[in-house]
DSSP file (Angstrom, degrees, kcal/mol; ACC not computed):
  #  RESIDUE AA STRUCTURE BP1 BP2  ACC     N-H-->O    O-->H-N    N-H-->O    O-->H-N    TCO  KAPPA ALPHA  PHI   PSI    X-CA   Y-CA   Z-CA
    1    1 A X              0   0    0      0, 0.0     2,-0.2     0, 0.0     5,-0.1   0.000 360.0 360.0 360.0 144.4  -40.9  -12.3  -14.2
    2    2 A X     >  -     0   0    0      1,-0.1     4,-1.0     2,-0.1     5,-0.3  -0.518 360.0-135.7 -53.4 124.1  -39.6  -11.2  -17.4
    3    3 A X  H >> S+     0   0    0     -2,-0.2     4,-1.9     1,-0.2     3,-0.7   0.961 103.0  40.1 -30.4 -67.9  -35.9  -11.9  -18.1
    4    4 A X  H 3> S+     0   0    0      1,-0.2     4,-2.4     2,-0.2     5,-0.2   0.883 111.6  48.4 -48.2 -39.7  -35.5   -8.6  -19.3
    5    5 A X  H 3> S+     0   0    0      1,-0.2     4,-0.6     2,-0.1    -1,-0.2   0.822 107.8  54.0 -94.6   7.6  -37.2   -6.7  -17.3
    6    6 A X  H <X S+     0   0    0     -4,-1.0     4,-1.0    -3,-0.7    -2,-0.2   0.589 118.9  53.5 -89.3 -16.7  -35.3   -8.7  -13.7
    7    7 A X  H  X S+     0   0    0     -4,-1.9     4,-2.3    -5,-0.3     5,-0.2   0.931 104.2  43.1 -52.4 -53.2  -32.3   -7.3  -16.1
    8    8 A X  H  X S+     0   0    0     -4,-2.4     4,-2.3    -5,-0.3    -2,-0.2   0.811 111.9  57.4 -80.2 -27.1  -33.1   -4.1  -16.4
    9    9 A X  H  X S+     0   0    0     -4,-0.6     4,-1.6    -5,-0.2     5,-0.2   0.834 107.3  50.4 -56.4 -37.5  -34.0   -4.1  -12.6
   10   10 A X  H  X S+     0   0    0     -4,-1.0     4,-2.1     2,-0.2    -2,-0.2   0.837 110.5  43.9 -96.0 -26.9  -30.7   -5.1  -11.8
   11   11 A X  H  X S+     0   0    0     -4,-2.3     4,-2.7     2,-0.2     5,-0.2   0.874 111.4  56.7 -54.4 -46.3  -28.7   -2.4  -14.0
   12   12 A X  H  X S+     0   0    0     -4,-2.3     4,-0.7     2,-0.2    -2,-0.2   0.888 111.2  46.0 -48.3 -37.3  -31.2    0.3  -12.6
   13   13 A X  H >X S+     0   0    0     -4,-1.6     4,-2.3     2,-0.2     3,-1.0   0.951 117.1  43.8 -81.0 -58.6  -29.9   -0.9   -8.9
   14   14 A X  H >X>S+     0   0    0     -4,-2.1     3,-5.9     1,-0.2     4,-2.9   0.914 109.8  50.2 -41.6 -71.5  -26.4   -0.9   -9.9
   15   15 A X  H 3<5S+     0   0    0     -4,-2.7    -1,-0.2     1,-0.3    -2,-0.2   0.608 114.5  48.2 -48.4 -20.8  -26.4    2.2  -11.6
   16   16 A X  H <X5S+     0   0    0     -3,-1.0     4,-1.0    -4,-0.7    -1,-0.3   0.680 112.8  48.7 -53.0 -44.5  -28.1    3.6   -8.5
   17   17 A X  H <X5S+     0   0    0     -3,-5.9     4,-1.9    -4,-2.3    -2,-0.2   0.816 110.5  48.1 -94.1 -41.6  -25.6    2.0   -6.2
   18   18 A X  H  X5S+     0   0    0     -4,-2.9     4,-0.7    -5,-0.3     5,-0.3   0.783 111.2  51.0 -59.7 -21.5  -22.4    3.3   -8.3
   19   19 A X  H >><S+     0   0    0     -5,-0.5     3,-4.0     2,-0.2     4,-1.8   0.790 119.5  42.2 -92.7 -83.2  -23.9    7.4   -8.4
   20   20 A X  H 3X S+     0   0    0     -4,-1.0     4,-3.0     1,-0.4    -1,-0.2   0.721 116.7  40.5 -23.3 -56.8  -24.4    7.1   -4.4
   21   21 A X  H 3< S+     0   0    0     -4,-1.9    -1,-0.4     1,-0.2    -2,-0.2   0.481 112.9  56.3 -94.3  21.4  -21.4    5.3   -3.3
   22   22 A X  H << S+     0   0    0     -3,-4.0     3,-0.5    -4,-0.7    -2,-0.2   0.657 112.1  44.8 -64.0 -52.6  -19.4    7.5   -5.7
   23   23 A X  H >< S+     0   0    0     -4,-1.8     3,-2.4    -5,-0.3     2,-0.3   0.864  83.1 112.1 -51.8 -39.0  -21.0   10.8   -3.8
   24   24 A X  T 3< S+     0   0    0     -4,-3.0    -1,-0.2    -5,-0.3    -3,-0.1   0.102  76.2  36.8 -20.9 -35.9  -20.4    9.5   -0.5
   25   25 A X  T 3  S+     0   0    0     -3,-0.5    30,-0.7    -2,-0.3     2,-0.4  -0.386  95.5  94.3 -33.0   7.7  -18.0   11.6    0.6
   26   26 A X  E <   -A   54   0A   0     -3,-2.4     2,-0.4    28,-0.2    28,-0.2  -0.927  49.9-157.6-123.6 155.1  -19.0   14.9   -0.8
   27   27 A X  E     -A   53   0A   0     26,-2.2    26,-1.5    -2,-0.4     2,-0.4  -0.946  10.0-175.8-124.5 144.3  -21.0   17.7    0.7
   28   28 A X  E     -A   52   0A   0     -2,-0.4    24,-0.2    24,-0.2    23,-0.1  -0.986  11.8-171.9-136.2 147.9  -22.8   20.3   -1.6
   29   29 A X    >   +     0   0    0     22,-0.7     3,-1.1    -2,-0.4     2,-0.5  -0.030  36.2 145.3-128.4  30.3  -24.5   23.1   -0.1
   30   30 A X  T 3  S+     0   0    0      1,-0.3     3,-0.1    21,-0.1    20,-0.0  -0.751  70.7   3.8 -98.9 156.2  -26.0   24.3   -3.3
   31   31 A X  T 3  S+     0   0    0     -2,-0.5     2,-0.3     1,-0.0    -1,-0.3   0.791  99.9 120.1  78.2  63.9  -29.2   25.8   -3.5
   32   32 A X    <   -     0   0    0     -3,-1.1    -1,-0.0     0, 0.0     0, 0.0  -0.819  56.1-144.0-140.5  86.4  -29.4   25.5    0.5
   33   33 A X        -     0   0    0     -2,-0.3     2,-0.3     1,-0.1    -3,-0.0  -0.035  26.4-103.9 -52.9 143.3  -29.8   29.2    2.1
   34   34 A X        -     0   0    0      1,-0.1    -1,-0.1     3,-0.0     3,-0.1  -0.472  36.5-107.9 -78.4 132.9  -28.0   29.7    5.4
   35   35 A X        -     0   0    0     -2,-0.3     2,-0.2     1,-0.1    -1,-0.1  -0.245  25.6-116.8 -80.8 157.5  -30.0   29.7    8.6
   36   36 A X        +     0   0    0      3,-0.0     2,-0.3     0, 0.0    -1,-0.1  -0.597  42.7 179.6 -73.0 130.5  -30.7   33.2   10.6
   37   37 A X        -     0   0    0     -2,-0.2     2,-0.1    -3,-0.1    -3,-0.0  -0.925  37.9 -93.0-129.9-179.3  -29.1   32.5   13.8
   38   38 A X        -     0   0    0     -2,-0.3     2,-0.9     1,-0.1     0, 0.0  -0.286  36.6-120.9 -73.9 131.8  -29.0   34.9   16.5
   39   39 A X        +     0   0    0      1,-0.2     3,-0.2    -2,-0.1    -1,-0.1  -0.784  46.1 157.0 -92.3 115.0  -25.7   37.5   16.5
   40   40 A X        +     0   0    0     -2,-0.9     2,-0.4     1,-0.2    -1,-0.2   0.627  69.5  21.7 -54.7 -63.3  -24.4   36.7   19.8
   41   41 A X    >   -     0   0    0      3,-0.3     3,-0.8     1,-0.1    -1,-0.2  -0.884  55.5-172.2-125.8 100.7  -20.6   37.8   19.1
   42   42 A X  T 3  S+     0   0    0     -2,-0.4    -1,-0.1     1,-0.2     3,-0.1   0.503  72.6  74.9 -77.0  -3.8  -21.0   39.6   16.8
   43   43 A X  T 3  S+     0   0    0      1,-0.2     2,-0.8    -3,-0.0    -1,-0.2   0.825  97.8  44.2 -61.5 -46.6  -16.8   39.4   17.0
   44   44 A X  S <  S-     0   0    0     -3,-0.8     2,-0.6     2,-0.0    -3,-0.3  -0.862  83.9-159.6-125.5 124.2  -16.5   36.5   15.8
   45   45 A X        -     0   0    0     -2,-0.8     2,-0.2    -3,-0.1    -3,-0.1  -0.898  28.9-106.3-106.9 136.8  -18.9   35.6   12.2
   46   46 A X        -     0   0    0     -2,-0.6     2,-0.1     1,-0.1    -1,-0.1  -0.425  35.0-117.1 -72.6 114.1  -19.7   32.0   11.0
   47   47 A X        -     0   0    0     -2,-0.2    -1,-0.1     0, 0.0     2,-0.1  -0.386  23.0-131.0 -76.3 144.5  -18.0   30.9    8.3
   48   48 A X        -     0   0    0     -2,-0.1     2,-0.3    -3,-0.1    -3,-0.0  -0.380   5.4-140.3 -94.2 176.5  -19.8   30.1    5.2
   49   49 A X        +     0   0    0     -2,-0.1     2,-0.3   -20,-0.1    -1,-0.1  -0.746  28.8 174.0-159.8 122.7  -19.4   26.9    3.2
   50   50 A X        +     0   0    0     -2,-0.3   -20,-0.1   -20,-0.0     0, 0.0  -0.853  52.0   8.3-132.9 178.3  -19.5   27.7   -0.7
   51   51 A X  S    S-     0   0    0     -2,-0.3   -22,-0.7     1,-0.1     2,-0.6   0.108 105.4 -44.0  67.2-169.2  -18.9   25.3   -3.3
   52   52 A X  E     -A   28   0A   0    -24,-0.2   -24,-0.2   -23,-0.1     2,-0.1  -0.939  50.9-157.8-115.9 124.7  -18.4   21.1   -2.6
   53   53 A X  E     -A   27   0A   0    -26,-1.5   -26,-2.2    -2,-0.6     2,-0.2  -0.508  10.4-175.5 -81.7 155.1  -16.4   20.0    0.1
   54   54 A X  E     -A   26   0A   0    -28,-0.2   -28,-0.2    -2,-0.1     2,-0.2  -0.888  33.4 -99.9-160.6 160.0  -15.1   17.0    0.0
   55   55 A X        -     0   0    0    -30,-0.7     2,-0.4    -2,-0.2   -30,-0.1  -0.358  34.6-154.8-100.4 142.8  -13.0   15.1    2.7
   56   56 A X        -     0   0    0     -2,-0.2     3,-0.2     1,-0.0     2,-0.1  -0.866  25.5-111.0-132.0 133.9   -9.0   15.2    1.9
   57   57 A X        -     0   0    0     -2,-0.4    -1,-0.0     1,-0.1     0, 0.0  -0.295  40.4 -96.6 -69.4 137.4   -7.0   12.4    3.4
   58   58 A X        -     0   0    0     -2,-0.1     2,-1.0     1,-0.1    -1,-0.1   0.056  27.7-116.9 -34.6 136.3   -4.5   13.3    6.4
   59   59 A X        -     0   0    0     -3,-0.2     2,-0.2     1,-0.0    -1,-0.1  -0.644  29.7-142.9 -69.6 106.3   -1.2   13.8    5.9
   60   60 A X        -     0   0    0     -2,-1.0     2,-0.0     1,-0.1    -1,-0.0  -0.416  24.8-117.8 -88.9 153.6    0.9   10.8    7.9
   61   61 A X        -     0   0    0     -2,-0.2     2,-0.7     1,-0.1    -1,-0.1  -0.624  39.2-117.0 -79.8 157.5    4.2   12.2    9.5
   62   62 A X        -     0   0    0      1,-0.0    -1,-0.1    -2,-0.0     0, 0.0  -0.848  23.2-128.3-100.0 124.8    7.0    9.9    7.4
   63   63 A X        -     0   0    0     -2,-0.7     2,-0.2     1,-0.1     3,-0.0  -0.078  22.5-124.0 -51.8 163.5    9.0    7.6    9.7
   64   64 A X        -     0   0    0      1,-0.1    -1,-0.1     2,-0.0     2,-0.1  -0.359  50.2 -61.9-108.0-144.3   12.6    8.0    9.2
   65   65 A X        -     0   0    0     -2,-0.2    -1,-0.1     1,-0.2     3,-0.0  -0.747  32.4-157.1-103.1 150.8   14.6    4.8    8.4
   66   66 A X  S    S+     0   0    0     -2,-0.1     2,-0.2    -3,-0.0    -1,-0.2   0.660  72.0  31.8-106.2 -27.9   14.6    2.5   10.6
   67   67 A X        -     0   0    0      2,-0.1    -1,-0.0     1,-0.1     0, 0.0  -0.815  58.7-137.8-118.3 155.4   18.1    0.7    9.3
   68   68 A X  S    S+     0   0    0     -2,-0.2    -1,-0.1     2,-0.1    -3,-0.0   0.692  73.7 114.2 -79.7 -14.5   21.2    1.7    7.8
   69   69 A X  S    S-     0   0    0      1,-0.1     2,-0.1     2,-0.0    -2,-0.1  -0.273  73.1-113.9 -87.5 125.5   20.9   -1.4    5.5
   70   70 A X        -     0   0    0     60,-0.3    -1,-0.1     1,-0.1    -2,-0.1  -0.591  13.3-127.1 -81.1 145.6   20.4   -0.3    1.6
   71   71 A X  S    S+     0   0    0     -2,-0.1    13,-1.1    12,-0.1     2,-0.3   0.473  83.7  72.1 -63.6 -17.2   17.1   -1.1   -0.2
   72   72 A X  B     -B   83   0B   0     11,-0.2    65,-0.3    12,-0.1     2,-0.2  -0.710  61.3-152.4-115.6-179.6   18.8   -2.7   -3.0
   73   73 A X        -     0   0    0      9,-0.7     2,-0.6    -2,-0.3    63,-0.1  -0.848  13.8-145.6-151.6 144.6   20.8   -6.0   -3.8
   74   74 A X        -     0   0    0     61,-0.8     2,-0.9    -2,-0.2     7,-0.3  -0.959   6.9-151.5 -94.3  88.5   23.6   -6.5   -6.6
   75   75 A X     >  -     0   0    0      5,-2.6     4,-0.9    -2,-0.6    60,-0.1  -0.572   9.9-161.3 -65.7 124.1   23.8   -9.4   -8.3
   76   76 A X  T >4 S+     0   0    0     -2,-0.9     3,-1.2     2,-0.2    -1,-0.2   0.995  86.2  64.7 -73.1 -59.7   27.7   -9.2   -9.0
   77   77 A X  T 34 S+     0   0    0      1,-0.3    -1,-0.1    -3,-0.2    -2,-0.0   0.696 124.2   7.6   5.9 -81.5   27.3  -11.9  -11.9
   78   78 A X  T 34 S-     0   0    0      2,-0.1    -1,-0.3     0, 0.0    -2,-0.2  -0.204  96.0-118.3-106.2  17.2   24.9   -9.6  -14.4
   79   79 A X    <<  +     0   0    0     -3,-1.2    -3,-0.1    -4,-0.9     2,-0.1   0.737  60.6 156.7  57.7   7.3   25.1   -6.7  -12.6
   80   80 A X        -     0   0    0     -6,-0.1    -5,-2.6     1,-0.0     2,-0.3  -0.445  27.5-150.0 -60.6 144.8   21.0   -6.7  -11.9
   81   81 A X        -     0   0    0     -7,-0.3    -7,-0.2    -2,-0.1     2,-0.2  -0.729  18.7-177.9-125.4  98.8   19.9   -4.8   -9.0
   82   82 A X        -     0   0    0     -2,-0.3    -9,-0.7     1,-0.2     3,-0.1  -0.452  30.1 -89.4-104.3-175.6   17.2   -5.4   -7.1
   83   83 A X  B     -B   72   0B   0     -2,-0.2     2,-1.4   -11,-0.2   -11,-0.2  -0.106  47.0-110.4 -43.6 139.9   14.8   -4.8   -4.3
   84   84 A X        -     0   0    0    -13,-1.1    -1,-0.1     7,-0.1   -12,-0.1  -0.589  41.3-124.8 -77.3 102.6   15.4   -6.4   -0.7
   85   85 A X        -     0   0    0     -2,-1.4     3,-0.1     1,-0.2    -1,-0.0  -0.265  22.2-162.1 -33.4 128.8   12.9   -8.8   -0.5
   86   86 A X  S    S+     0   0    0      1,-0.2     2,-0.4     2,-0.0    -1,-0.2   0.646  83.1  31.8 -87.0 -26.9   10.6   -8.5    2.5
   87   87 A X  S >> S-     0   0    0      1,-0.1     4,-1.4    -3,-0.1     3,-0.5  -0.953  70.7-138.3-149.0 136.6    9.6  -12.0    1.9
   88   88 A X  G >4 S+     0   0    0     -2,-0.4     3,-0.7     1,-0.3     8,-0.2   0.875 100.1  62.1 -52.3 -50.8   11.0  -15.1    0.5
   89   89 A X  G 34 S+     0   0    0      1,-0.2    -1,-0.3    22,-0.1    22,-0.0   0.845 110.1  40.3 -11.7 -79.6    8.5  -16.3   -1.4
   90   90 A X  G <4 S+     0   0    0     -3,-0.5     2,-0.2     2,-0.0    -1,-0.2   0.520  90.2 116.7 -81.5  -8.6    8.6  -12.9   -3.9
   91   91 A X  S << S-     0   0    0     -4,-1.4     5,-0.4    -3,-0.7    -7,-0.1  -0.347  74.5-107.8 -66.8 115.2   12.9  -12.9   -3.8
   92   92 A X     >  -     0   0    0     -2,-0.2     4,-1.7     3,-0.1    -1,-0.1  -0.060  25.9 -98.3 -58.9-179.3   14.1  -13.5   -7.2
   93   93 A X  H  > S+     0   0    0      1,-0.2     4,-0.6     2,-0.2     5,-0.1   0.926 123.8  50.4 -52.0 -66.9   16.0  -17.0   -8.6
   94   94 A X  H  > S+     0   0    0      1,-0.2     4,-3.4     2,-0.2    -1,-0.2   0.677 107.3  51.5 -82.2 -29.7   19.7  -15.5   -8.0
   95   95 A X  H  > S+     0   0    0      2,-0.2     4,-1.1     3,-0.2     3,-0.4   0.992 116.8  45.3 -71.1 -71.5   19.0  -14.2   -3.9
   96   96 A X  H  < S+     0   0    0     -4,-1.7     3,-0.5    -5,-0.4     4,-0.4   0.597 113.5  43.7 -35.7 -57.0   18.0  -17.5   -3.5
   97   97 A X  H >X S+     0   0    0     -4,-0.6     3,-0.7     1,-0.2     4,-0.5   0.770 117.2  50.4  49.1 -87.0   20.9  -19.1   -5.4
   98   98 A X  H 3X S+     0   0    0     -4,-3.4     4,-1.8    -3,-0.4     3,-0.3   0.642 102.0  60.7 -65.3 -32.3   23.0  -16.7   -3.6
   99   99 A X  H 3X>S+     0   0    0     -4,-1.1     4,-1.5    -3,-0.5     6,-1.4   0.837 113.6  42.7 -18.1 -55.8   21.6  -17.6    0.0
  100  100 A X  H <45S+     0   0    0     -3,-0.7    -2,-0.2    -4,-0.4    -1,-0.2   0.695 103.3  55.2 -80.5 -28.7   22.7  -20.5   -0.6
  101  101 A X  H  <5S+     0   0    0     -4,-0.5    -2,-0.2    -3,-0.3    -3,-0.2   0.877 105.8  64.6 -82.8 -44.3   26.2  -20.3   -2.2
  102  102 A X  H  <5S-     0   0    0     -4,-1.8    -2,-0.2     1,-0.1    -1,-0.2   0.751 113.9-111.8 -54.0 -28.0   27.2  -18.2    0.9
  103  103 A X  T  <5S+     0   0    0     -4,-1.5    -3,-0.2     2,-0.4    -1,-0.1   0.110  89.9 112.6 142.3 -11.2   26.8  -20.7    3.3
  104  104 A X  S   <S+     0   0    0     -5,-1.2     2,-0.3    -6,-0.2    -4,-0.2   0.708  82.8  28.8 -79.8  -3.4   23.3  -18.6    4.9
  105  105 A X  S    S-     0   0    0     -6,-1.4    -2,-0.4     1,-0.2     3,-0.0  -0.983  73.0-130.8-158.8 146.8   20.9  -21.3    3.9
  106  106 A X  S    S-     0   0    0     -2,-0.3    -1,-0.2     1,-0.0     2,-0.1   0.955  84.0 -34.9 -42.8 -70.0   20.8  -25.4    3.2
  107  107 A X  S    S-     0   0    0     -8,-0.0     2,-0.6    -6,-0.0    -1,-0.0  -0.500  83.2 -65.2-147.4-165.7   19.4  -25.4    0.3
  108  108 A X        -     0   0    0     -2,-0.1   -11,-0.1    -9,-0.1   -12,-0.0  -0.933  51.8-139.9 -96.6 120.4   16.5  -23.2   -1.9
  109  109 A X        -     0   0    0     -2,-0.6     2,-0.1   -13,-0.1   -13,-0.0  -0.328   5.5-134.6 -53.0 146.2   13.1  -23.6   -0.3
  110  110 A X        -     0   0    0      0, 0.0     4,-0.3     0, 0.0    -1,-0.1  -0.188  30.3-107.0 -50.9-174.7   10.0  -24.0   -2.2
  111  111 A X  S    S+     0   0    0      1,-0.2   -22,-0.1     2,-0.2     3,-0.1   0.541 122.2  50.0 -97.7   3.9    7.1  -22.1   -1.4
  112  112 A X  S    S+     0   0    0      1,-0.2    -1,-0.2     3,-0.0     3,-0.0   0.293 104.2  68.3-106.8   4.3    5.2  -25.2    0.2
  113  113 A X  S    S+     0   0    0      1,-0.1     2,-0.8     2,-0.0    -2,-0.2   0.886  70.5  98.0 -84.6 -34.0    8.5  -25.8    2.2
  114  114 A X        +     0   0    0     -4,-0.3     2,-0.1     4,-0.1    -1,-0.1  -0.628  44.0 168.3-101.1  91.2    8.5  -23.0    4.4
  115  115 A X     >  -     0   0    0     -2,-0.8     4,-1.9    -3,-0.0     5,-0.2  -0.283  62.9 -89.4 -95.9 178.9    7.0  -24.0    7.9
  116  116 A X  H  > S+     0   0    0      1,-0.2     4,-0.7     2,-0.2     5,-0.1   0.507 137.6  54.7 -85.9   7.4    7.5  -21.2   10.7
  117  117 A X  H  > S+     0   0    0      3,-0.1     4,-4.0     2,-0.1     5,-0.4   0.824 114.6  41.8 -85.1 -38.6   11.1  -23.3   11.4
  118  118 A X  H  > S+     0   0    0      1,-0.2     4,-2.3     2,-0.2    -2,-0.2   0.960 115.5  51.3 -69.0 -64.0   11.9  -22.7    7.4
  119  119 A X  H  X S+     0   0    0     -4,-1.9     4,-1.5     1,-0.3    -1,-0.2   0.673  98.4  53.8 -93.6 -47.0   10.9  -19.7    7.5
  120  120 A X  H >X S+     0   0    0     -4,-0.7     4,-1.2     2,-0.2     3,-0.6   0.972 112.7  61.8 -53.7 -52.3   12.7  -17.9   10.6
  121  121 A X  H 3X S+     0   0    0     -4,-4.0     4,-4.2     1,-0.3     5,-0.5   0.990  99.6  43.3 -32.0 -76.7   15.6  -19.2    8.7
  122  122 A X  H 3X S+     0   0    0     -4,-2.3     4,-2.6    -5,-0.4    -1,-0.3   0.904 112.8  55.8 -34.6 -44.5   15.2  -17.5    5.8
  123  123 A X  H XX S+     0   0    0     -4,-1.5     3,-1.9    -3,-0.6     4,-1.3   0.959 108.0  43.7 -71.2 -84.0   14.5  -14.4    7.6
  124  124 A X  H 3< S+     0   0    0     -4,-1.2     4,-0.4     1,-0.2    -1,-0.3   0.763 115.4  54.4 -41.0 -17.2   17.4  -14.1    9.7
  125  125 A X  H 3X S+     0   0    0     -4,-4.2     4,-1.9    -5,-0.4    -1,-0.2   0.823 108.3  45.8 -91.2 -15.0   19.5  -15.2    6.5
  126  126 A X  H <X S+     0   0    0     -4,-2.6     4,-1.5    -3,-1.9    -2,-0.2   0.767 105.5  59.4 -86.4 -12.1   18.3  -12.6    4.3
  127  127 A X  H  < S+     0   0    0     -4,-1.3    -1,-0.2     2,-0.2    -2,-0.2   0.534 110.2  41.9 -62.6 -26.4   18.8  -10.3    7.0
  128  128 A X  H >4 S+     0   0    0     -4,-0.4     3,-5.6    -5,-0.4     4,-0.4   0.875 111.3  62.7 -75.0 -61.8   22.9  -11.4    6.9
  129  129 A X  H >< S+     0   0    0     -4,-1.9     3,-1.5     1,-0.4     2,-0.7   0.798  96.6  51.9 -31.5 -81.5   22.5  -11.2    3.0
  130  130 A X  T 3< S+     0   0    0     -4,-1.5    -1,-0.4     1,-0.3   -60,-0.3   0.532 109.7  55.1 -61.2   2.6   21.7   -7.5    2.9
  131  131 A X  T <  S+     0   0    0     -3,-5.6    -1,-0.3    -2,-0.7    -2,-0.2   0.881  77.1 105.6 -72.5 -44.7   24.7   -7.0    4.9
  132  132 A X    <   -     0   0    0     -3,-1.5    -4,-0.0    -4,-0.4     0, 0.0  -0.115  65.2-138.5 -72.2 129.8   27.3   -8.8    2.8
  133  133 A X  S >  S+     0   0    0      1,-0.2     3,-0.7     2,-0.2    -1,-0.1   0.581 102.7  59.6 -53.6 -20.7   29.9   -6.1    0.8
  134  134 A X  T 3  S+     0   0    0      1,-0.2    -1,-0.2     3,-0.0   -60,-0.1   0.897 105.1  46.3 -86.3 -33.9   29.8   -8.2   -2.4
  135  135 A X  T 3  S+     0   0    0     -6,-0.1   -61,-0.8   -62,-0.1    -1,-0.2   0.581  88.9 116.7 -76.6   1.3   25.7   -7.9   -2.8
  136  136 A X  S <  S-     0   0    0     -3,-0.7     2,-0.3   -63,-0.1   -63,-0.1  -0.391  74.1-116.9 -77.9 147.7   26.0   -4.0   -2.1
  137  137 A X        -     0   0    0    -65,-0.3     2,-0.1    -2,-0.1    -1,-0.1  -0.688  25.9-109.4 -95.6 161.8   25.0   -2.0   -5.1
  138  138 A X              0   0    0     -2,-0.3    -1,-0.1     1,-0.2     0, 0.0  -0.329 360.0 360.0 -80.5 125.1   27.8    0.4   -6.9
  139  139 A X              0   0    0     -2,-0.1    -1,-0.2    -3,-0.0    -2,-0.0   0.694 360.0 360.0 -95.0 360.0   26.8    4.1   -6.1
């Protein structure tokens, strides 16, 4: 087989495979006349479809908050404020740092330190941490 033309086979496929799974979701009813059905109730009339539907994501109820505990962290130091880490791993240098100068943690884990013992630690001390008045941010 030609190099070019198992090339050109394989753009044709793509480009095939991108217009489809772009469409995937959409319904068009044009040029498609509406079938005769029989009037039964004549009360109540079958609503027509014009135009392209297309399918629109649910709406999710919003939880309310689940803690009183605020979403940010102070550094008192520089005055930085950031996000409460969910995870240690992604927690900046100075919440580690600070884990640690409070008394909440031995030392600073790496991230290849943190077995599930290391790791419950951590959780339950960053869970004191967001408590502590000095780390609250200034409203």
């Amino acid at each position: 087989m030609d190099p070019i033309l198992g090339l050109g086979v394989i753009i044709f496929g793509y480009v095939i495979y991108a217009f489809v799974s772009s469409n995937a979701g959409e319904v068009s009813d044009a040029g498609v006349e509406p079938e005769a059905e029989p009037e039964a109730e004549p009360e109540a009339p079958a609503p027509k479809l014009t135009g392209t539907l297309v399918s629109q994501p649910k709406a999710k109820a919003k939880a309310p908050a689940a803690s009183s505990a605020p979403a940010m962290l102070r550094n008192p130091e520089t005055g930085d404020v950031s996000a409460v880490p969910t995870n240690y791993r992604f927690a900046k240098r100075w919440i580690k740092t600070a884990l640690v100068e409070e008394g909440l943690l031995d030392k600073v884990y790496r991230n290849n330190e943190l077995d599930e013992e290391a790791s419950a630690a951590v959780k339950a001390a960053l869970g004191s941490f967001k408590e502590l008045e000095k780390y609250q941010p200034v409203d």
